[in-house]
N, C-alpha and C positions, 0 to 999 in steps of 0.2 A: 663380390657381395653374396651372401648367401641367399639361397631361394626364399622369398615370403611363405612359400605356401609350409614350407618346413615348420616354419614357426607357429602357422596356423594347424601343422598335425600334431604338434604334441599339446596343444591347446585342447584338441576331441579328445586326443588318447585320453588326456586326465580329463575330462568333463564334470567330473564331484567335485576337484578341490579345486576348479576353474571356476566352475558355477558357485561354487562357496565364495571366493575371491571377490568374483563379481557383483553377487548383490549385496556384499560389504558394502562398495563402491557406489553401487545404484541407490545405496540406505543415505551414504554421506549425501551426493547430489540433490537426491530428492531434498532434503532437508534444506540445505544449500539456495537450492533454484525456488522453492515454497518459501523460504522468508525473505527472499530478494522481492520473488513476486506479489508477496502483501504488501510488503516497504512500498513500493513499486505504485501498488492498489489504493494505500494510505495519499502516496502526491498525486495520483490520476483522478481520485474522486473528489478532493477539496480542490487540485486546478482545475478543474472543470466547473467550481465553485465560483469562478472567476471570470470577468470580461477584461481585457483591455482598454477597451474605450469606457472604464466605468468607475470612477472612483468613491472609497469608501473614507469617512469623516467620522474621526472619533472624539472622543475626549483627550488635550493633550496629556502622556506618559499612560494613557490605557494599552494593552496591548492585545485585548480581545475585546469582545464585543458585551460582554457582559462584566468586565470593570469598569465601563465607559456612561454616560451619564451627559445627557446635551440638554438643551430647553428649547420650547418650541421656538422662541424668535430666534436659537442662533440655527436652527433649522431653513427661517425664512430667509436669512442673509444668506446663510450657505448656496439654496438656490435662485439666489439674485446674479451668481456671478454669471458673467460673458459668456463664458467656456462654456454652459451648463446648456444643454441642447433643450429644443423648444419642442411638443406635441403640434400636432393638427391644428389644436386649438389654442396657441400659443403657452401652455402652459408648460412650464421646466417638468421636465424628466426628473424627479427625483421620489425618493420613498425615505421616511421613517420609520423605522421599526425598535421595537423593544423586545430584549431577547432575557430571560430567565431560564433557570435551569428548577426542573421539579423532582422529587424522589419521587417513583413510579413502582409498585410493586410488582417483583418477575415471576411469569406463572414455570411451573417447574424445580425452582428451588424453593426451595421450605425458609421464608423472614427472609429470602432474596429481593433487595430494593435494588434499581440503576436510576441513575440522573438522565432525566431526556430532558432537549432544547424545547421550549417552547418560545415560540416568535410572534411578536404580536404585528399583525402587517395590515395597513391600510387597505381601503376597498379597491385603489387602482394597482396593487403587488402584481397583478397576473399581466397587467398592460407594463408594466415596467420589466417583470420576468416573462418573455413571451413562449420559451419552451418550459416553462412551466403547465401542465394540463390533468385533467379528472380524470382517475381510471376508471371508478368507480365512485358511485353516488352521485351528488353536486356539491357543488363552491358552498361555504360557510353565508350566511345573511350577515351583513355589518349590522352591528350596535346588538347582536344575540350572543346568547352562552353555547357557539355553533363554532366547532372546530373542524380542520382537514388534519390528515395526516399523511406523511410520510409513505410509500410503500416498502423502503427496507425497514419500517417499525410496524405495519399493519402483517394480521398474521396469528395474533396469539400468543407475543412476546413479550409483551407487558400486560396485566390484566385491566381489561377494560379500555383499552385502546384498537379498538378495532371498529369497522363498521357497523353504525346501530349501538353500539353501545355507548357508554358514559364514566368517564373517569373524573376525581375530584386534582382540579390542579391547585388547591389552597383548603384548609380545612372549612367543611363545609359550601365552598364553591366547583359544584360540579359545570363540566361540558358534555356535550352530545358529538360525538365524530357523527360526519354527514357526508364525507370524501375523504376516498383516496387520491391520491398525487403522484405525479412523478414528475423527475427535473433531469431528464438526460442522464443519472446516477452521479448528478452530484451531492454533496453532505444535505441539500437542505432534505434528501430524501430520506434522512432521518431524525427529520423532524415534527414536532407541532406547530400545525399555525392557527391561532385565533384574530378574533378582529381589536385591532388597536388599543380603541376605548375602553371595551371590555377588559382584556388584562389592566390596564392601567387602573381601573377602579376597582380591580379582583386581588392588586397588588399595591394600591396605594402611592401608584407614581404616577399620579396624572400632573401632565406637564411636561414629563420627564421621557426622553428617547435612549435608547441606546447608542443607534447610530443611523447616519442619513448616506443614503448612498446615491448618486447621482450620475448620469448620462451626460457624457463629453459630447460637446459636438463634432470631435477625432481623437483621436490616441494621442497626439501630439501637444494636444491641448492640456494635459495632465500636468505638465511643469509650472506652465504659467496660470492654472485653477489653483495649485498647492501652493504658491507662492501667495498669491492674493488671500488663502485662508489662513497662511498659517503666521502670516505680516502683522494679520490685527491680533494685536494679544489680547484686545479685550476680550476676544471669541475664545483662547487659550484649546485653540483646539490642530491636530493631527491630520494632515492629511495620504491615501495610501493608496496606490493603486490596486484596484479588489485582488488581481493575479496574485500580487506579492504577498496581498493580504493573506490567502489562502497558501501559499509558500509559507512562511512564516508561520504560520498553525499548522501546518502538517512536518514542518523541519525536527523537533524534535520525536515527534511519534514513528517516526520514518526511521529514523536515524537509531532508534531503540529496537527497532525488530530486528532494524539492519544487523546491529551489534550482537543480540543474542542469538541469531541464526548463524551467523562468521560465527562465533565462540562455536554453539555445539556441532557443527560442520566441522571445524579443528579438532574438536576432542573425536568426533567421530570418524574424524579420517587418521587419528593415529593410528586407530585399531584397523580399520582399512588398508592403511597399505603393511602393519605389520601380518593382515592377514596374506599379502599382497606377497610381502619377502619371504613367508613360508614358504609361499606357494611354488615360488621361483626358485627357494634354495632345497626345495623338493626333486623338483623338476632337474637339476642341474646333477644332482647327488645320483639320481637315476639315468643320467646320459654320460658319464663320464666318458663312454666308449663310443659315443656319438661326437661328442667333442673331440675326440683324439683323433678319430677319421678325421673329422673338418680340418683341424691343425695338418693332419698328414695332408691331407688332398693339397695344402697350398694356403688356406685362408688364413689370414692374418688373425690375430688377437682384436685389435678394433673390430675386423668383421664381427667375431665373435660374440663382444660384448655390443656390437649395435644391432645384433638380432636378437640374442637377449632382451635387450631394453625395448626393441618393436616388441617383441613378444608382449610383454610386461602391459609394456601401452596398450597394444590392443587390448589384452583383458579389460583394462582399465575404462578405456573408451568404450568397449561393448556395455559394460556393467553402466558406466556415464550415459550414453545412451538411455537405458531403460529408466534410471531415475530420473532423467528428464521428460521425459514420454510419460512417466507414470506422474509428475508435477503440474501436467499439464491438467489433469483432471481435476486440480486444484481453483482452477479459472470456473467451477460449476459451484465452489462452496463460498457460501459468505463468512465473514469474522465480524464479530462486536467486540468494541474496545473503549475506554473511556479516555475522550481526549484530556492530554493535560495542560492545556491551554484553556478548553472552555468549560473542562468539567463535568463535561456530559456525551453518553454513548453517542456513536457513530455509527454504523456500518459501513466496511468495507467489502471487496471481492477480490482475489489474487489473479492481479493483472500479470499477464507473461509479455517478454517482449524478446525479439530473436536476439537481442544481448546479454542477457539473462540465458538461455539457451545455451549460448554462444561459452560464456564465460564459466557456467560450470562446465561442459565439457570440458574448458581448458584446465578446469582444476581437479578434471579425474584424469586428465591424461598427465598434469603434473603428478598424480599421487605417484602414477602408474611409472612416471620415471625415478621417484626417489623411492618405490619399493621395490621395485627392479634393480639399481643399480647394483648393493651387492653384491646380490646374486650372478647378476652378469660379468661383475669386475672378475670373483671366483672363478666361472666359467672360462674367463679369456686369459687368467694366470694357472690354467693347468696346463702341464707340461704333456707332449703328446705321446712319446714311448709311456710315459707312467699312467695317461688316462685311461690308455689301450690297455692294458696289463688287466688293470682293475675288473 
């Protein structure tokens, strides 16, 4: 088998069109490892959206929380059932809330508007969400035009959404933000939240919930709560476990970044490794008489071409390398996207994980073998009297 290091001196010798090579390479991955890691960002901050011991009651055939539509008694039934865990003070674990989407004017684009969630949540929301907490300011007063917000939407991203100030969430109905929030960086942190009654009489749905969400007395309990809800048809109502719930709303946003990052990752790795077979069939055209030694000394042609093809790889893998390394400083930037499930901006962050890591690397070190082989096949079918000649 021929020397490694062999393979790593014609790598220095050429250092221009190795380095050109390479951050072809590190261009694909980057690209690669940055939309895995949003995708990635997209299911890590709506499942964390989620409890397993928690189930969420819609409307039956709603499939987000804002085509759904309950009434207060099928509220009270909802938590009348067994399963449905008790407070201190025997009172079921449960919250209703109402959820709307409002156009929000965006500061920075000129007649830029985005849809932000607005929630409208009971005075007990923070005893029912307990890593929910203030960063800044205080909790909203129930039954006022007194909102919290979000901290991936405070900031100066929407005007008038930020501390102290006052944005209109219906014409002529303004709120006053009075807190900020935060939830562990799950979705509701980029949201609105007012008190209940309020939206409901600021929007003309008094009566009316979106959905009730309820504390299991265990995980296990989930089966037989969904059965007991979903038997009475008079109630005509859905029942989901919140996990899934938030599964199901990030499946296809997930699945969309995933798709268009694979695409420009392929088109950018044609060019990649055909920068790749240049580079190689440079390299080979310039060693003829390097090769015809090797042949003379004894090495077989398989040698030949599987030091070739390491050659190849390592570039490929150095260059994979850096574009992963430099993807990583991706995990410091946020993205805003509007869900298409609920309609309205999100925030995300580009979560990495060492399989994401893992699996670009493997796809620059495949580049690195299919723009290699060529060149290497070339290399191992030159004959050795006529390599030496040359």
């Amino acid at each position: 088998m021929i020397p490694l290091r062999y393979n790593l001196r014609d790598l220095l010798v050429r250092k221009t069109t190795s380095i050109a090579a390479g951050l072809g390479i590190a261009l694909v991955v980057f690209v690669l490892a940055s939309s895995l890691m949003l995708s990635n960002g997209i299911r890590q901050t709506l499942g964390r959206s989620g409890s397993p011991d928690t189930a969420i009651v819609l409307r039956q055939g709603a499939n987000a929380e804002l085509e759904s539509a309950l009434e207060d008694n099928q509220m009270s039934l909802v938590l009348a059932a067994k399963e449905v865990a008790r407070g201190p003070n025997g009172q079921p674990l449960g919250v209703g809330e109402l959820v709307l989407v409002v156009a929000l004017d965006m500061i920075g684009t000129e007649g830029g508007v985005s849809n932000v969630t607005v929630r409208g949540v009971p005075e007990q929301v923070t005893a029912f969400r307990p890593a929910t907490r203030i960063v800044k300011g205080r909790a909203a007063r129930p039954g006022t035009d007194e909102v919290i917000i979000g901290k991936r939407i405070a900031g100066g991203r929407f005007r008038g959404v930020d501390l102290h100030k006052s944005f209109e969430v219906r014409k002529n109905r303004t709120v006053k933000v009075v807190g900020v929030f935060e939830d562990e960086g799950t979705s509701y942190e980029s949201e609105v939240w007012g008190d209940l009654h309020t939206l409901r009489a600021a929007f003309g749905r008094q009566g009316y919930l979106s959905s009730v969400r309820v504390r299991l007395t265990s995980a296990a309990q989930f089966d037989a709560f969904k059965l007991g809800i979903e038997q009475n048809r008079q109630l005509g109502l859905k029942v989901m476990r919140e996990t899934d719930f938030y599964i199901e709303q990030s499946k296809n946003m997930a699945l969309f970044i995933q798709v268009i990052g694979m695409l420009i990752a392929v088109f950018f790795s044609m060019g990649a490794m055909i920068g790749a077979t240049i580079t190689m069939h440079a390299s080979v055209a310039h060693r003829h008489r390097e090769v015809g030694t090797l042949r003379a000394l004894g090495f077989s042609r398989s040698s030949v071409l599987f030091a070739f093809l390491i050659e190849s790889t390592t570039l490929a893998l150095c260059g994979g390398a850096v574009g992963a390394v430099a993807s990583l400083a991706m995990g410091l930037v946020r993205f805003s996207m509007v869900n298409m499930v609920s309609w309205s901006e999100v925030s995300f962050s580009f979560e990495p994980s060492p399989e994401i890591v893992l699996g670009s690397m493997l796809f620059a070190a495949l580049m690195g073998v299919v723009g290699g082989f060529l060149p290497a096949l070339r290399a191992a079918r030159l004959q050795p009297i006529v390599a030496m000649r040359e």
